[in-house]
C-alpha positions as CSV (number, residue, x, y, z in Angstrom):
1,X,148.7,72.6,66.2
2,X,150.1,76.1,65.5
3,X,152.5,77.9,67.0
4,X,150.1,80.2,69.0
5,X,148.2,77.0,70.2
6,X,151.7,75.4,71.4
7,X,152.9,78.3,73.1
8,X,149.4,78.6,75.0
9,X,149.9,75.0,75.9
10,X,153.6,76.2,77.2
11,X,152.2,78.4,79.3
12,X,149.9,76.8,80.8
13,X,152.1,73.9,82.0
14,X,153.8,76.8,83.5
15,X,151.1,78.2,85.3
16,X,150.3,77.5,88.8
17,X,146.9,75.1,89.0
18,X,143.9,75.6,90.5
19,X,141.3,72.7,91.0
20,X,139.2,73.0,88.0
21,X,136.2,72.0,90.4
22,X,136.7,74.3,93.1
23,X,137.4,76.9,90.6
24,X,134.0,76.5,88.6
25,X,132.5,76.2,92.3
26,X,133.9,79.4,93.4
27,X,132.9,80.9,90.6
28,X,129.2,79.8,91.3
29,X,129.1,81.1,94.3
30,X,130.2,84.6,92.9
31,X,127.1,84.5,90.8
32,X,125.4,83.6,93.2
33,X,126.1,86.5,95.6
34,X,125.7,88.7,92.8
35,X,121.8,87.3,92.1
36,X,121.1,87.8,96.0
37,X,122.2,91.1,95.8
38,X,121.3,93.0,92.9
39,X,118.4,90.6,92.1
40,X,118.2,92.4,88.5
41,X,120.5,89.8,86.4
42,X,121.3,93.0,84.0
43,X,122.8,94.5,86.5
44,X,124.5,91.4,88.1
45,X,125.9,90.8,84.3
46,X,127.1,94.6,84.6
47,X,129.4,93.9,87.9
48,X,130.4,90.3,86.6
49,X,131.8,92.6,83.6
50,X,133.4,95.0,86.0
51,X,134.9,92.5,87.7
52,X,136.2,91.3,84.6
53,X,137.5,94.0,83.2
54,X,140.0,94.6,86.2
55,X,141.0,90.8,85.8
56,X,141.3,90.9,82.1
57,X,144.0,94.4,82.8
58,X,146.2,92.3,85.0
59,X,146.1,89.5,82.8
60,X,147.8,91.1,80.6
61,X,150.8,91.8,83.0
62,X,151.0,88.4,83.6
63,X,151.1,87.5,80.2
64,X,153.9,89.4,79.5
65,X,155.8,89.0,82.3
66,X,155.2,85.1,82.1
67,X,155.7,84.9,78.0
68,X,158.5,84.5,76.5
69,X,157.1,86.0,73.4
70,X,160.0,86.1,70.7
71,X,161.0,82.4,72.2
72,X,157.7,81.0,71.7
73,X,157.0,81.7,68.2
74,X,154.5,84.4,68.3
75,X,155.5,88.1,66.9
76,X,156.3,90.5,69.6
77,X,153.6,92.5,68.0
78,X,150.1,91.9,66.8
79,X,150.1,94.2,63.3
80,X,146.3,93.7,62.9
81,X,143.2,92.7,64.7
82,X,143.6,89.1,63.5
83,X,146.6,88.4,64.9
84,X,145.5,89.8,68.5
85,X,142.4,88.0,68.3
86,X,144.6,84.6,67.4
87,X,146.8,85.3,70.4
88,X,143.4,85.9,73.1
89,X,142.0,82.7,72.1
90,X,144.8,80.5,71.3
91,X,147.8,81.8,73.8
92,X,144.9,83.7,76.3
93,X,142.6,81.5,77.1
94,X,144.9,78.6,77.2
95,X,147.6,79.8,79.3
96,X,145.1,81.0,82.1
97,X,141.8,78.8,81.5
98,X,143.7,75.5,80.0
99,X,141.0,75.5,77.7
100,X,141.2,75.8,73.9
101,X,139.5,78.4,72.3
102,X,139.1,79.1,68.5
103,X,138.5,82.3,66.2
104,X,136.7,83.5,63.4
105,X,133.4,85.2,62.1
106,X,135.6,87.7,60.9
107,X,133.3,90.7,59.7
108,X,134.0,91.7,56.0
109,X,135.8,95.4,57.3
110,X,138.1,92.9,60.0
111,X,136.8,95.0,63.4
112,X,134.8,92.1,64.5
113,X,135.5,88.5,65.1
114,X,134.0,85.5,67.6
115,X,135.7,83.5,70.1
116,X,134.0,80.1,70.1
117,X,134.6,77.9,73.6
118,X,133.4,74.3,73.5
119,X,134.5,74.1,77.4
120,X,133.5,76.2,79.3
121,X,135.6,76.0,82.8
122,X,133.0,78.8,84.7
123,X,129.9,77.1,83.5
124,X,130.9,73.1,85.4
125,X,128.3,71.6,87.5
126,X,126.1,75.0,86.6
127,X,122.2,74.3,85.0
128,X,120.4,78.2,85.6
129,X,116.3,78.1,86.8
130,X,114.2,80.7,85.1
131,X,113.6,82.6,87.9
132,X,115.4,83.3,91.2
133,X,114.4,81.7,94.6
134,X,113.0,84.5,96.1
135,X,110.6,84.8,92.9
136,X,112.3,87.8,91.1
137,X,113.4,88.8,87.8
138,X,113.7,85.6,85.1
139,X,117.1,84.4,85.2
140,X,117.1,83.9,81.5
141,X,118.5,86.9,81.1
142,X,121.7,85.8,83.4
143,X,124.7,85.6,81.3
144,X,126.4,83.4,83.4
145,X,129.8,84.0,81.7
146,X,129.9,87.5,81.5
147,X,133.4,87.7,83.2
148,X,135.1,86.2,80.4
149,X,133.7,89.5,77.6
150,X,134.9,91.9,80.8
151,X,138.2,90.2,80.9
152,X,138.9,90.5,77.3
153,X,137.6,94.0,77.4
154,X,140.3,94.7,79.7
155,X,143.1,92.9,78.4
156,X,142.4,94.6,75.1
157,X,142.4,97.8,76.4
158,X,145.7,97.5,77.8
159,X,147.0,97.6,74.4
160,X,145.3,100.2,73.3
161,X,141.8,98.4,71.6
162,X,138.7,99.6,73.1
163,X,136.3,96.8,72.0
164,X,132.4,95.9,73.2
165,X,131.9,91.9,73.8
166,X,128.7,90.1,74.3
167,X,128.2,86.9,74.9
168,X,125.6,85.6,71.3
169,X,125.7,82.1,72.2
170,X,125.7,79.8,75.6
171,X,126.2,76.1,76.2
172,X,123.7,76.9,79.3
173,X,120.6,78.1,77.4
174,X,120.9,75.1,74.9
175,X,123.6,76.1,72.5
176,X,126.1,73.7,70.7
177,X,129.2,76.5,71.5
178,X,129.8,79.3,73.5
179,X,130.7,82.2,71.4
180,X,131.7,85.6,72.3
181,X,131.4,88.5,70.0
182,X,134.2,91.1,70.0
183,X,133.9,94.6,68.0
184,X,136.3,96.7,68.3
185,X,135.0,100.2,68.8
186,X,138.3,102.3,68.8
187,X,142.0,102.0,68.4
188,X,142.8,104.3,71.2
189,X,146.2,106.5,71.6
190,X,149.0,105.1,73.4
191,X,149.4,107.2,76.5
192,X,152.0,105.2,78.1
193,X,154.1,108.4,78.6
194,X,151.7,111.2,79.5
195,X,151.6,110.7,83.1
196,X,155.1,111.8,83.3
197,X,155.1,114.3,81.2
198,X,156.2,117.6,82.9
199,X,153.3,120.1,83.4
């Protein structure tokens, strides 16, 4: 196990627990609103994003203020995209999910990378239909687990990486792995201290 994968595990144990079932049921139930709504599942993957994104920007917080960074073996600083990417999926995802989640896929020019999930917490008791009840859209264009690229978005932007996600592959549509995508689009300026800047 490395040292990001051990401190993840550390934080999780320190995290307060949810019941993984009424978690993933909850979560259903979201989609499920969502769907009834908006009917249009691109759409409902556009607010599960949204919704994601302002998770994913408070995550952050929380990892910070929970992590003991320097005491858990990880740098206080990620000097590259690998190393962020290594401390989403193994120190991320762990700490607030309890799942593991590996990396890779790196593209040649290192502004891309996967996150591959063989659990997927959101996607428990879940099997989609092809087409809504009230005989709408096809479902099959649902990405059930939307949440998850809109979180990462997020937390990524905290720290100053603009980045597009998409979800390539799905346990739910017949895949062997869930993979996310991440690109990064931009490395954006840190404006930490222009809101206090005297006009």
């Amino acid at each position: 196990m490395t040292s990001k994968a051990q401190a993840g595990t550390a934080l999780w144990a320190k995290m307060p627990k949810a019941n993984a079932e009424l978690f993933a049921l909850t979560y259903g139930s979201l989609v499920t609103e969502l769907v009834r709504d908006y009917e249009d599942p691109i759409e409902v993957n556009a607010q599960l994003d949204r919704i994601g994104h302002s998770i994913g920007v408070r995550c952050v917080d929380e990892f910070l203020s929970k992590a003991d960074v320097a005491g858990m073996g990880l740098s206080t600083q990620c000097n590259n995209l690998r190393d962020t990417a290594e401390v989403v999926a193994k120190v991320g995802f762990k700490m607030f999910l309890g799942v593991t989640a590996e990396v890779g896929g790196f593209s040649q020019d290192q502004r891309s990378f996967s996150v591959y999930l063989q659990d997927n917490p959101l996607s428990t008791f879940v099997e989609l239909p092809s087409e809504s009840a009230q005989g709408g859209d096809d479902l099959r264009r649902l990405k059930y687990s939307q949440i998850l690229c809109g979180v990462i978005r997020g937390a990524l932007e905290q720290v100053n990486l603009k980045v597009e996600c998409s979800i390539v592959r799905d346990t739910l549509k017949g895949d062997e792995v869930n993979e996310i995508r991440v690109d990064l689009k931009e490395v954006l300026a840190d404006g930490a201290g222009d809101d206090y800047k005297e006009e």
